[in-house]
C-alpha positions in Angstrom: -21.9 0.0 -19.0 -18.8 0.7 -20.2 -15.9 -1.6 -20.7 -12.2 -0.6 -20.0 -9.5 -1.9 -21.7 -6.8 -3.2 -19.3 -4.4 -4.6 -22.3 -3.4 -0.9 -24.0 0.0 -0.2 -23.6 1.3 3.0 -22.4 4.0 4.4 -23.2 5.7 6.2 -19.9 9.2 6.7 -20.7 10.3 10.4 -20.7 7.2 11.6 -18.1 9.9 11.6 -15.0 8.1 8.5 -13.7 10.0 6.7 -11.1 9.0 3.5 -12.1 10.7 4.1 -15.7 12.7 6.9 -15.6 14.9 5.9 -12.6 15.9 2.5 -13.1 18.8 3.4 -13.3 19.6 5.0 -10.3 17.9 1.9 -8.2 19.5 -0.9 -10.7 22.4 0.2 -11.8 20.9 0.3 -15.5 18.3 0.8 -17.8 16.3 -1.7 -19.9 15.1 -3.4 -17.8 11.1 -4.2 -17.6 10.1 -2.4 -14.5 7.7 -4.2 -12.2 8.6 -2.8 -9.1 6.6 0.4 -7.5 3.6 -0.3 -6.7 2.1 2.2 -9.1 -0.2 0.8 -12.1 0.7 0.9 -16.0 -3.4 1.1 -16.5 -4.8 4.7 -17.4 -5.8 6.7 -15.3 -9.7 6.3 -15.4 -11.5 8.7 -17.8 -14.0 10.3 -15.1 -11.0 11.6 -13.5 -9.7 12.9 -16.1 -11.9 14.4 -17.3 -12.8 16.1 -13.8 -9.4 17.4 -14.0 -9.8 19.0 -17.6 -12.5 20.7 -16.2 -11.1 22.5 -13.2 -7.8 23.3 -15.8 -11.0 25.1 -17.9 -11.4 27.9 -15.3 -8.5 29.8 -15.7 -6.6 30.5 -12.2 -5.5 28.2 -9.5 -6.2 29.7 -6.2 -6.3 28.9 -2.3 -8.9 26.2 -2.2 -10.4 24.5 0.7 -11.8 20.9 0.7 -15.8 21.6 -0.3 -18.6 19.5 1.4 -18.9 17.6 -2.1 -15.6 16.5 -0.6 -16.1 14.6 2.6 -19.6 13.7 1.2 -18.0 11.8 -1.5 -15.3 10.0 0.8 -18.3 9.4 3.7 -20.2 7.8 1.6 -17.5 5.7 -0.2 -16.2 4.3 3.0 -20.1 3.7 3.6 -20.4 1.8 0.8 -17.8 -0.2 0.9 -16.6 -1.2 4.3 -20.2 -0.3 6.3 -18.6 2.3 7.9 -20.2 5.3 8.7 -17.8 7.8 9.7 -18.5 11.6 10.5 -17.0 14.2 8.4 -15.2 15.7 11.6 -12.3 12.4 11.7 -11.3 13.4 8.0 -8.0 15.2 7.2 -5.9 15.6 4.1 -2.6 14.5 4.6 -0.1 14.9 2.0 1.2 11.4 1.8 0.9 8.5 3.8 4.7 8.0 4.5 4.9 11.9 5.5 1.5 10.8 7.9 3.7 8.5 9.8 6.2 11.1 10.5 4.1 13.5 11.8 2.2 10.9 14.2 6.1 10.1 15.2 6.9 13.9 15.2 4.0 14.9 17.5 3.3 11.5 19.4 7.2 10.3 20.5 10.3 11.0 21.2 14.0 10.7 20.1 15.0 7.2 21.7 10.9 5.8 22.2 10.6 2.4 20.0 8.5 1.8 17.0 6.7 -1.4 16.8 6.7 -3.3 13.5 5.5 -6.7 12.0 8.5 -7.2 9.2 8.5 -8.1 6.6 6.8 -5.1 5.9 6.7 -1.9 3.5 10.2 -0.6 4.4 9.4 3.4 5.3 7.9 1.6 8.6 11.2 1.2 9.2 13.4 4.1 7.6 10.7 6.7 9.1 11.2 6.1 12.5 15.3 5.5 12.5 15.5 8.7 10.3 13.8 10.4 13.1 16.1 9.0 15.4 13.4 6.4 17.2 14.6 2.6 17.9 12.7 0.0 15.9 11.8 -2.8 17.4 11.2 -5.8 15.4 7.4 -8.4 15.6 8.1 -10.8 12.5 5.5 -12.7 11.0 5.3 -16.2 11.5 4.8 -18.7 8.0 2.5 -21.7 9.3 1.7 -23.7 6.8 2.7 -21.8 4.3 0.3 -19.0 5.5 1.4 -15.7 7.0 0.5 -14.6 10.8 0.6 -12.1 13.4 3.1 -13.2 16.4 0.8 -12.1 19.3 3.5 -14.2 22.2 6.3 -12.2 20.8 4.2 -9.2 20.5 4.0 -9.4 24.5 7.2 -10.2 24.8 9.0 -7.1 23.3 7.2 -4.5 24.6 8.5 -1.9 27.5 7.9 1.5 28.6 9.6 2.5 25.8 7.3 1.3 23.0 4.5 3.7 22.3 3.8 2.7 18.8 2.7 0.0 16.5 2.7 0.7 12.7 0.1 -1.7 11.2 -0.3 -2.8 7.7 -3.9 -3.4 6.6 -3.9 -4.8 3.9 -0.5 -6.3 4.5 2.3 -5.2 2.0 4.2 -7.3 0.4 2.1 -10.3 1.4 -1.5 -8.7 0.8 -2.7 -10.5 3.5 -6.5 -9.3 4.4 -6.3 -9.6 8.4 -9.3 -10.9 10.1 -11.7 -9.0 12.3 -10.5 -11.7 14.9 -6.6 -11.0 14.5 -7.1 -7.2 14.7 -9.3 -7.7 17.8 -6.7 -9.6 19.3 -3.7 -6.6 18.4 -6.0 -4.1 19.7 -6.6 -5.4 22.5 -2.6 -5.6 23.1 -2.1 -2.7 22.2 -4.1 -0.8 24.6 -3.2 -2.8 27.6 0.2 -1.7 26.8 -0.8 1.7 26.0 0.1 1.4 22.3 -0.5 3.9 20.0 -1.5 2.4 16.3 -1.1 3.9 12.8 -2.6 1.5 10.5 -1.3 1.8 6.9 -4.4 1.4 4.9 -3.7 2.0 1.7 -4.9 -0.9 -0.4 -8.0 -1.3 1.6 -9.9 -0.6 -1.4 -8.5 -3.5 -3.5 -9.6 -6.1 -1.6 -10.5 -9.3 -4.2 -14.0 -10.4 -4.0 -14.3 -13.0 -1.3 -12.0 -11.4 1.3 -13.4 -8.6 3.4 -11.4 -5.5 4.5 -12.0 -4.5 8.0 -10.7 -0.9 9.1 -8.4 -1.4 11.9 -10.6 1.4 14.0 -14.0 -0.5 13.2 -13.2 -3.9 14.7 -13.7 -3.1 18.5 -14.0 0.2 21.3 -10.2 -0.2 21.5 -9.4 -0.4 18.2 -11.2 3.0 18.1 -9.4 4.8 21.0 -6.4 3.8 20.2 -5.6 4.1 16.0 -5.1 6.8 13.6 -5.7 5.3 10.3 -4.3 6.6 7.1 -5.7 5.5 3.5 -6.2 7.3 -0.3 -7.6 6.4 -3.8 -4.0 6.5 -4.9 -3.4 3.0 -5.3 -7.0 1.4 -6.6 -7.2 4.7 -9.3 -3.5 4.8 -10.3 -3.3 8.8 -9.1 -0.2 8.4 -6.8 1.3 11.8 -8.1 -1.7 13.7 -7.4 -1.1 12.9 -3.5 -4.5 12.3 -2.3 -4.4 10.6 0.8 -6.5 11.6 3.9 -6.5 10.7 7.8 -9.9 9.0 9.6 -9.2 9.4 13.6 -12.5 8.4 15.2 -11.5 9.1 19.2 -11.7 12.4 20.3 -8.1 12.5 22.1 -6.3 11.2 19.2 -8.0 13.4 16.8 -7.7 16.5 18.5 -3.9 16.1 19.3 -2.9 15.1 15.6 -5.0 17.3 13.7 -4.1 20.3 15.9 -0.9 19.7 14.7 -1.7 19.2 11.4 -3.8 22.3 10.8 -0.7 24.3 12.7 1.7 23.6 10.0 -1.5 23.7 7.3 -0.1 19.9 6.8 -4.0 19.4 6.1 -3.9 21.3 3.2 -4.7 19.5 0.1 -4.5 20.4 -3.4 -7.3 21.3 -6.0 -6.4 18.5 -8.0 -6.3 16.0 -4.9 -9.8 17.5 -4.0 -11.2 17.0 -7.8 -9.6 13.6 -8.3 -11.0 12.2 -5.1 -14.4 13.7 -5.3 -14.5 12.3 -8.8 -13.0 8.6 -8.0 -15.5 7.6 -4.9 -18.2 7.6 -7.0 -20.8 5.2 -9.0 -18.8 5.2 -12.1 -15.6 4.4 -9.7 -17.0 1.6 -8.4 -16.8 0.1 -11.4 -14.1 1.3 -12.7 -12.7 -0.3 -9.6 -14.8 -3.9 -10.1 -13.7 -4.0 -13.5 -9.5 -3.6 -12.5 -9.4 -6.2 -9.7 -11.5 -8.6 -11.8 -8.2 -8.0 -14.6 -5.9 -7.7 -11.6 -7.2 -11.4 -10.3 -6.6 -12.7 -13.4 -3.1 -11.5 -13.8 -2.6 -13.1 -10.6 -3.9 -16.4 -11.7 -1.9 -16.2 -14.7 1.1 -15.7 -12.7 0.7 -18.7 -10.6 -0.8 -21.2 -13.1 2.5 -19.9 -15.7 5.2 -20.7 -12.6 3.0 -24.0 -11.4 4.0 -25.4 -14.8 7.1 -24.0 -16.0 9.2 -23.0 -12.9 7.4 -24.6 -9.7 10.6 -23.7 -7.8 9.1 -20.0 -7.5 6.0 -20.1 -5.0 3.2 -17.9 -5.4 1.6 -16.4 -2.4 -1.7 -15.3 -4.0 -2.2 -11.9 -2.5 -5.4 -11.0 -1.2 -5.7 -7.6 -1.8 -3.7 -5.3 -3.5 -1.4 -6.0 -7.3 1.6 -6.9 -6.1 2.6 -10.2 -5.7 5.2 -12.4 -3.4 7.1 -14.5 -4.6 9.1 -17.2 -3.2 12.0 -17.8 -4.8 14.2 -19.8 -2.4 13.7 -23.1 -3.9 16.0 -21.9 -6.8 18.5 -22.5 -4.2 20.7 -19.3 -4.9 22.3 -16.6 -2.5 20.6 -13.4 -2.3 23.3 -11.3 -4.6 22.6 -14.1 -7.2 19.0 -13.9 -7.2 19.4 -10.0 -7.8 22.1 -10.7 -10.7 19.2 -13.5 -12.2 16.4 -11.0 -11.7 18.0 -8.0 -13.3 21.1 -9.2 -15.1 19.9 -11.9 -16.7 16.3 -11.8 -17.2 16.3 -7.9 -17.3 12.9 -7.3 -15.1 13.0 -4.6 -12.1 11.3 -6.1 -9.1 11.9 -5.3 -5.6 14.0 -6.9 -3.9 12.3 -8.6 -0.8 15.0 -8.2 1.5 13.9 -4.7 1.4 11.1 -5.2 3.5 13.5 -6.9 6.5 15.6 -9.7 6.1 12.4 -11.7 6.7 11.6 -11.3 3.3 15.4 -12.3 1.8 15.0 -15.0 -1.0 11.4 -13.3 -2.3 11.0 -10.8 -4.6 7.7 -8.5 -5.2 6.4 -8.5 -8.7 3.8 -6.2 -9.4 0.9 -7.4 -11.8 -0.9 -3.7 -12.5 0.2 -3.9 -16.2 -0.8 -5.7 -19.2 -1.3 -9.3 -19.3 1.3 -9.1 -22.0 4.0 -7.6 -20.0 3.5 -10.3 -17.9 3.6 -13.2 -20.4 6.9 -11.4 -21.6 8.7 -10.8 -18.2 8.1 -14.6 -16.8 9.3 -15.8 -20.3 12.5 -13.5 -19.4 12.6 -15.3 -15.9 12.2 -18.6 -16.9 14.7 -18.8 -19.9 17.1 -16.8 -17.6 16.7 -19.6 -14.4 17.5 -22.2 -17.4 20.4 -20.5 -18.8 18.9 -19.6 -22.3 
């Protein structure tokens, strides 16, 4: 079996990567240590590589068409690892999961319906839909006891006739909560006694830790089912976000028919050979552990995290994330305004998180760290923090 090495550093400067190459444009400058997009500083796993070096063997890049080896491979993944068994007739390319919600928006509402969604939240939810000229309407999360949850009263409570659609998060980002099958039951049921659409953002399904199980929003009832278009990709779990291969799983006939009719008239549901080969290659045996092997390092990065702030600066809480590699964290105990926690962040301890404001002024005082990286980028960015919180 082999062992991957999660400690090389990579050099990515100079490859047009957002993540280093634009700091700054989102910061204001450069040199700072960037722990911000939720991409990962780990290679790219060899077996995709090396699936890509062989397609680049043959020498011309034609019209290609998703094979059966395709939807085998993603059928059986989704098998395998949430006991779904899906039919290869709900599966779609879609070239990106932010462009997904536009087109569900595009096709499904109209200028002036409202958009559902549970801040604070991955903030396209919101910039999508006011872009495209649709009213968002705001569900926050409630902290009890420290512990994040869906408000299902005020869920009730907001919608009209006006509200068609919900935009889920599943995992939740920033706060990687794993939702129970109970909580999504409960949604879903809501939702389609209001006649709710729901697009659930499932992007980091595959990175749940060991010890929390992911449940696909569509799987957890019959009106989960009729009532969701889910969107998810190896992107995240296999560090291939440039290849853009995500892909659509509509199980209800209605829904599927609508959205991919609209899809396949604007060829929207036209992958790429490289998003073909990289995902055939990713959901298999040698991707499972790949995969096994990064959250185990990922988990420990997070432990790290939390055990170096516990003892050195307990005014920054950890919420331990339960899928995913980012990480929230709570800084308002440092007691400082939100333009001074930006200035501590990036003027003084030089690191490039996002700001949690970002994600609705729910999240204003936290920041989101991403932990994808080595764990000595890590040891060197909460050094940074900590001698920049005590003035060092």
């Amino acid at each position: 079996m082999k062992q991957y090495d999660f400690n090389e550093f990579i050099e990515r400067t100079n490859t047009d990567s957002i993540k280093y190459d634009a700091l700054t444009e989102n910061f204001g400058r450069d040199g700072l240590m960037p722990l911000w997009v939720a991409d990962m500083d780990f290679r790219t796993p060899d077996f995709i590589l090396d699936a890509l070096r062989r397609r680049c063997e043959h020498p011309v890049f034609g019209y290609t068409f998703p094979s059966s080896a395709y939807y085998d491979a993603i059928i059986r993944w989704v098998h395998d690892l949430h006991g779904w068994d899906i039919r290869r007739e709900w599966i779609s390319y879609i070239p990106g999961i932010v462009k997904g919600f536009a087109f569900v928006i595009d096709h499904f509402t109209k200028p002036g319906d409202r958009i559902i969604i549970q801040p604070p939240v991955y903030h396209p939810f919101r910039l999508v839909p006011e872009g495209m000229q649709r009213e968002v309407i705001t569900n926050p999360l409630r902290l009890v006891d420290g512990v994040y949850e869906m408000d299902f009263e005020q869920l009730e409570s907001i919608i009209d006739d006006r509200c068609k659609l919900l935009i889920l998060s599943n995992p939740h980002n920033p706060a990687g909560i794993v939702w129970s099958k109970e909580t999504l039951q409960r949604l879903a049921s809501i939702c389609v006694r209001h006649n709710l659409m729901v697009v659930s953002d499932e992007i980091h399904a595959e990175m749940a830790f060991p010890g929390f199980r992911h449940y696909p929003f569509p799987t957890v009832s019959d009106e989960a089912a009729a009532c969701s278009i889910l969107f998810t990709a190896p992107s995240k779990t296999f560090n291939i976000a440039g290849i853009v291969s995500s892909y659509a799983i509509v199980p209800n006939d209605r829904l599927r028919q609508a959205f991919y009719s609209f899809l396949e008239a604007g060829e929207f549901n036209h992958g790429t050979i490289f998003a073909y080969e990289a995902t055939k290659a990713a959901y298999t045996p040698e991707g499972a552990e790949w995969r096994r092997q990064m959250l185990a390092y990922v988990w420990e990065n997070v432990a790290f995290v939390e055990a170096y702030l516990r003892e050195r600066l307990p005014k920054v809480k950890v919420y331990r994330p339960q899928a995913s590699f980012l990480v929230w964290l709570d800084c308002r105990g440092l007691g400082l305004s939100h333009d001074e926690l930006i200035q501590l962040f990036v003027d003084r301890a030089r690191l490039a998180l996002n700001d949690g404001a970002m994600f609705g002024h729910e999240g204003t005082g936290f920041m989101r760290l991403n932990v994808g990286c080595p764990r000595a980028t890590l040891q060197t960015a909460l050094d940074r923090l900590t001698e920049a919180v005590n003035g060092k």
